[in-house]
ChimeraX commands (.cxc) that place a marker at each C-alpha (Angstrom):
marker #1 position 0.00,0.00,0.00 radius 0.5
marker #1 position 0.98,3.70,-1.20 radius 0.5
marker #1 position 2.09,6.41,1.35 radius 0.5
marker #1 position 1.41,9.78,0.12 radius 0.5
marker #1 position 2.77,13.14,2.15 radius 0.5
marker #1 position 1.38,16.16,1.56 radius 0.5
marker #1 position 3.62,19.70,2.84 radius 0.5
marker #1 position 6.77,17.51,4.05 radius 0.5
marker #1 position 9.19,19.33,5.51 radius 0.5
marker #1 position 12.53,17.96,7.13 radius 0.5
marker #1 position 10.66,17.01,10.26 radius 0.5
marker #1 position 6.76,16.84,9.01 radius 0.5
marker #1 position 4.02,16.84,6.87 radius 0.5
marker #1 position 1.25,18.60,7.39 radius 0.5
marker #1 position -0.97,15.32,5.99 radius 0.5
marker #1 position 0.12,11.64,5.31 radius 0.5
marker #1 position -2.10,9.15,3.70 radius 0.5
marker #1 position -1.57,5.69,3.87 radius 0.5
marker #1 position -4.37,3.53,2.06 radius 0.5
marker #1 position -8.01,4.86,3.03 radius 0.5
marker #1 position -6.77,6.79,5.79 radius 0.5
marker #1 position -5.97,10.84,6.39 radius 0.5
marker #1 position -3.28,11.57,9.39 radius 0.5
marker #1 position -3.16,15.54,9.43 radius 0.5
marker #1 position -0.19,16.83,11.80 radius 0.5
marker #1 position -1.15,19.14,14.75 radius 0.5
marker #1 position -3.00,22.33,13.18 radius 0.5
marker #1 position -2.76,25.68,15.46 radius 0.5
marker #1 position -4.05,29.15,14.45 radius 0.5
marker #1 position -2.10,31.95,14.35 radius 0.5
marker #1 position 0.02,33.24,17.46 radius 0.5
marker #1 position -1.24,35.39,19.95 radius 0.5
marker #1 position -4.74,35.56,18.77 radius 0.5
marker #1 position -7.25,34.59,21.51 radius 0.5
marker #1 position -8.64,30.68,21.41 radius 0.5
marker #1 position -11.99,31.39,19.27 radius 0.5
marker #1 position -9.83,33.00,16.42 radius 0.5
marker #1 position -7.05,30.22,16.72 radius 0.5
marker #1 position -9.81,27.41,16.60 radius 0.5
marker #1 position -11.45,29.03,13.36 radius 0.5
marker #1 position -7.57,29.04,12.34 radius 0.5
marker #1 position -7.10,25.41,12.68 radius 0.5
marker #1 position -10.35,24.51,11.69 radius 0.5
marker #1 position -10.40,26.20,8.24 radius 0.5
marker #1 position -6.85,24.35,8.17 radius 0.5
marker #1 position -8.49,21.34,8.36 radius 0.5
marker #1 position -10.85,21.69,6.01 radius 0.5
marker #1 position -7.82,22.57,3.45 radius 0.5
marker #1 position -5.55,19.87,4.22 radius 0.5
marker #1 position -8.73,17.08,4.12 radius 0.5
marker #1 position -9.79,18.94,0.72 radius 0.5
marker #1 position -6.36,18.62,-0.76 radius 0.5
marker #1 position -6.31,14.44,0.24 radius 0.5
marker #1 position -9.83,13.60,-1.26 radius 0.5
marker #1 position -11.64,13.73,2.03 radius 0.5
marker #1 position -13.45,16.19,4.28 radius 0.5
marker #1 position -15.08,17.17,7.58 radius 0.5
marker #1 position -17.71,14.91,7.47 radius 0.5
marker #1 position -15.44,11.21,7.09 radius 0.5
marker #1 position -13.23,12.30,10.44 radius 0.5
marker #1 position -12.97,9.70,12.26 radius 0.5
marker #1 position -11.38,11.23,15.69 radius 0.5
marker #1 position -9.61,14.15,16.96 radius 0.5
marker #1 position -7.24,14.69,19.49 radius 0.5
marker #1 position -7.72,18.92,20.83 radius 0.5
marker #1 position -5.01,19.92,22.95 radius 0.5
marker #1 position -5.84,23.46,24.59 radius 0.5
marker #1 position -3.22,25.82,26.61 radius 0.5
marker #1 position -5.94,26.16,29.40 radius 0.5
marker #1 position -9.01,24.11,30.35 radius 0.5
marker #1 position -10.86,27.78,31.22 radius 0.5
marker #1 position -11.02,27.98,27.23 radius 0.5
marker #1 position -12.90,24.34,26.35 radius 0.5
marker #1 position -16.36,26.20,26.46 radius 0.5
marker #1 position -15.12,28.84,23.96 radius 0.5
marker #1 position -13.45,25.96,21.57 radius 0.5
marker #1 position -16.33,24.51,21.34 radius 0.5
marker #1 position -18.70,27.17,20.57 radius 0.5
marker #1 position -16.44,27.01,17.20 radius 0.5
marker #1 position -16.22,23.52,17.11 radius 0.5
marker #1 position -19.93,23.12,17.30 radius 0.5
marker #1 position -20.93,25.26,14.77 radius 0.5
marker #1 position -17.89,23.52,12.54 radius 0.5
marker #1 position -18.37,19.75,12.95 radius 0.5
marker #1 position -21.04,18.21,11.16 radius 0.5
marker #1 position -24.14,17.05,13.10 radius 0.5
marker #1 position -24.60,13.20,12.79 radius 0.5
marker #1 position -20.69,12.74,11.39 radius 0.5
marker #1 position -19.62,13.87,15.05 radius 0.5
marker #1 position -15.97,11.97,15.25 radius 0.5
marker #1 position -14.82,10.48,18.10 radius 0.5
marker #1 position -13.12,13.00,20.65 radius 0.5
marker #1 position -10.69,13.29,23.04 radius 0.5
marker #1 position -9.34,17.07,24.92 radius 0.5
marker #1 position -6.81,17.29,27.62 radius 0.5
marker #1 position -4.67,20.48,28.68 radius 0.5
marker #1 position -1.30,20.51,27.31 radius 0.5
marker #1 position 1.94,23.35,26.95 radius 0.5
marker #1 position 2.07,23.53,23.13 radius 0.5
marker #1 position 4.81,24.11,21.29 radius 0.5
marker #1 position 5.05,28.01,21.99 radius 0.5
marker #1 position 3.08,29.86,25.06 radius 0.5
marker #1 position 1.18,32.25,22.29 radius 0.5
marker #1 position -0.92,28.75,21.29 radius 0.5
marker #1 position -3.61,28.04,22.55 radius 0.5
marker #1 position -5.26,25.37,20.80 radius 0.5
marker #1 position -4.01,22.36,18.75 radius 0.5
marker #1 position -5.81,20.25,16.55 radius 0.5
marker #1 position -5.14,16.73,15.80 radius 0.5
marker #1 position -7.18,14.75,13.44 radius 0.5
marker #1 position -7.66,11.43,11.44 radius 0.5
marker #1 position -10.21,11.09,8.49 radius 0.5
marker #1 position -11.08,8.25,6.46 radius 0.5
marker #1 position -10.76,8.65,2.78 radius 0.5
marker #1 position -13.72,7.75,0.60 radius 0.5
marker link #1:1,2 radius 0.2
marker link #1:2,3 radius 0.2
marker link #1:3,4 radius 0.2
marker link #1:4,5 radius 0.2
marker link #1:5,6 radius 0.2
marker link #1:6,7 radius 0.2
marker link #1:7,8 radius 0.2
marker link #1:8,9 radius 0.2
marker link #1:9,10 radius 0.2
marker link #1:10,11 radius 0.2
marker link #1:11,12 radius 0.2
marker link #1:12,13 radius 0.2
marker link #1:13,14 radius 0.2
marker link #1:14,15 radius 0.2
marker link #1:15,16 radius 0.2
marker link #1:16,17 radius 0.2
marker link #1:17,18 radius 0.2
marker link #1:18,19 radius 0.2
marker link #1:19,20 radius 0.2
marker link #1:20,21 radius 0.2
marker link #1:21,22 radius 0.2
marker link #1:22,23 radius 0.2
marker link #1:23,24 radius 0.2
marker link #1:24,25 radius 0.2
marker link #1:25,26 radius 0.2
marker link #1:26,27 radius 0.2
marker link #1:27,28 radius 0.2
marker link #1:28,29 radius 0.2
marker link #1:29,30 radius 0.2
marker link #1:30,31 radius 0.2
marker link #1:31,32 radius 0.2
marker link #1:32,33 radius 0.2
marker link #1:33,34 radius 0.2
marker link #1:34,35 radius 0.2
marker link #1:35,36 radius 0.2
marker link #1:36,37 radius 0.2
marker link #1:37,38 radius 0.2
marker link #1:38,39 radius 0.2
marker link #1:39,40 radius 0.2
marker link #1:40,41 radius 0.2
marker link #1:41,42 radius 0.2
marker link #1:42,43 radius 0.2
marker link #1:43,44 radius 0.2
marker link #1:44,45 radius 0.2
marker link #1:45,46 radius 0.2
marker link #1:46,47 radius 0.2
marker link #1:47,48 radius 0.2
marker link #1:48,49 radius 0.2
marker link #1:49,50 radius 0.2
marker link #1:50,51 radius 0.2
marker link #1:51,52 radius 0.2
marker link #1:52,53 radius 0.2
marker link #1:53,54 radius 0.2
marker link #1:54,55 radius 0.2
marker link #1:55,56 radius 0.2
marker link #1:56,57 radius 0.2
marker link #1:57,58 radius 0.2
marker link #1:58,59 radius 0.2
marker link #1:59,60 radius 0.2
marker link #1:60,61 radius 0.2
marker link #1:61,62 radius 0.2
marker link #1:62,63 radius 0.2
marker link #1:63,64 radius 0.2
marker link #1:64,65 radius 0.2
marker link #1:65,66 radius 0.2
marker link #1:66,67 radius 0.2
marker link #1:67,68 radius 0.2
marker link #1:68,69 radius 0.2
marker link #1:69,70 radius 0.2
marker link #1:70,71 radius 0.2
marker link #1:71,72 radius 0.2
marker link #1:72,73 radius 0.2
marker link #1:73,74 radius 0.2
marker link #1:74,75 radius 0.2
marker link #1:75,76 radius 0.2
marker link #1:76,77 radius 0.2
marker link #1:77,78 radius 0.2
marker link #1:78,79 radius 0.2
marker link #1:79,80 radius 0.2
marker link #1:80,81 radius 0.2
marker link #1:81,82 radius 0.2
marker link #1:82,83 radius 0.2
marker link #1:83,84 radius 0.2
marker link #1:84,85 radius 0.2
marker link #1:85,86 radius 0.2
marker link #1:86,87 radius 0.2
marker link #1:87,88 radius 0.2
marker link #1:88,89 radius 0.2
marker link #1:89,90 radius 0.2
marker link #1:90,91 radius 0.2
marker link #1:91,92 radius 0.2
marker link #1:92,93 radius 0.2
marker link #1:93,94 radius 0.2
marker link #1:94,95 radius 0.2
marker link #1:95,96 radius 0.2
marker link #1:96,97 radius 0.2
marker link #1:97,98 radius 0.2
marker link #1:98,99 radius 0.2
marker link #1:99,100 radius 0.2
marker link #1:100,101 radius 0.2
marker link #1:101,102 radius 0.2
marker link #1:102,103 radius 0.2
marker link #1:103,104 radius 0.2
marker link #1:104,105 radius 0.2
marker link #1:105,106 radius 0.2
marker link #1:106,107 radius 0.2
marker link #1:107,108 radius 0.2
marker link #1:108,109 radius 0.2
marker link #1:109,110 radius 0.2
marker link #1:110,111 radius 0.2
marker link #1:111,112 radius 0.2
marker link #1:112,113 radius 0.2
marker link #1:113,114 radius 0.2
marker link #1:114,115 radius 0.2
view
């Protein structure tokens, strides 16, 4: 079976598919903007990197959110509920994490099926 990167860089890629199935790296929103703008960020990130492997929003299978601060799950998901498709909810996991840099605040991680 095939392995196809997408955006590979010398220590990622942003999307990896292997057979039927989308990995998409960590997606994060823009520095320093608050947690609603940097979860429309990653979200609309998503959508492009599913788009651009032959899938989208609707065959995730789960997702991994990793947020700076717990205080900001009810504002994530205000965005994430508008976002996800009703009946093709994946399944879900959140924790708290440090990201990468203190000015993110939210981190996406998601795997899709490819139709």
């Amino acid at each position: 079976m095939s392995i196809q990167r997408f955006h590979t860089g010398p220590r990622m890629s942003q999307a990896v598919v292997h057979g039927d199935t989308i990995y998409l790296a960590g997606q994060v929103g823009e520095p320093g903007s608050d947690v609603t703008n940097q979860t429309k960020e990653c979200l609309a990130k998503v959508d492009a990197l599913l788009a651009e492997c032959g899938s989208s929003k609707e065959n995730i299978l789960s997702t991994t959110i990793w947020l700076a601060d717990m205080a900001d799950f009810g504002k994530m998901n205000e965005i994430w509920d508008a976002w996800v498709p009703q009946g093709h909810t994946p399944a879900r996991a959140c924790g708290e994490a440090k990201l990468a840099t203190p000015d993110y605040l939210v981190e996406f991680m998601i795997v899709a099926a490819k139709p």
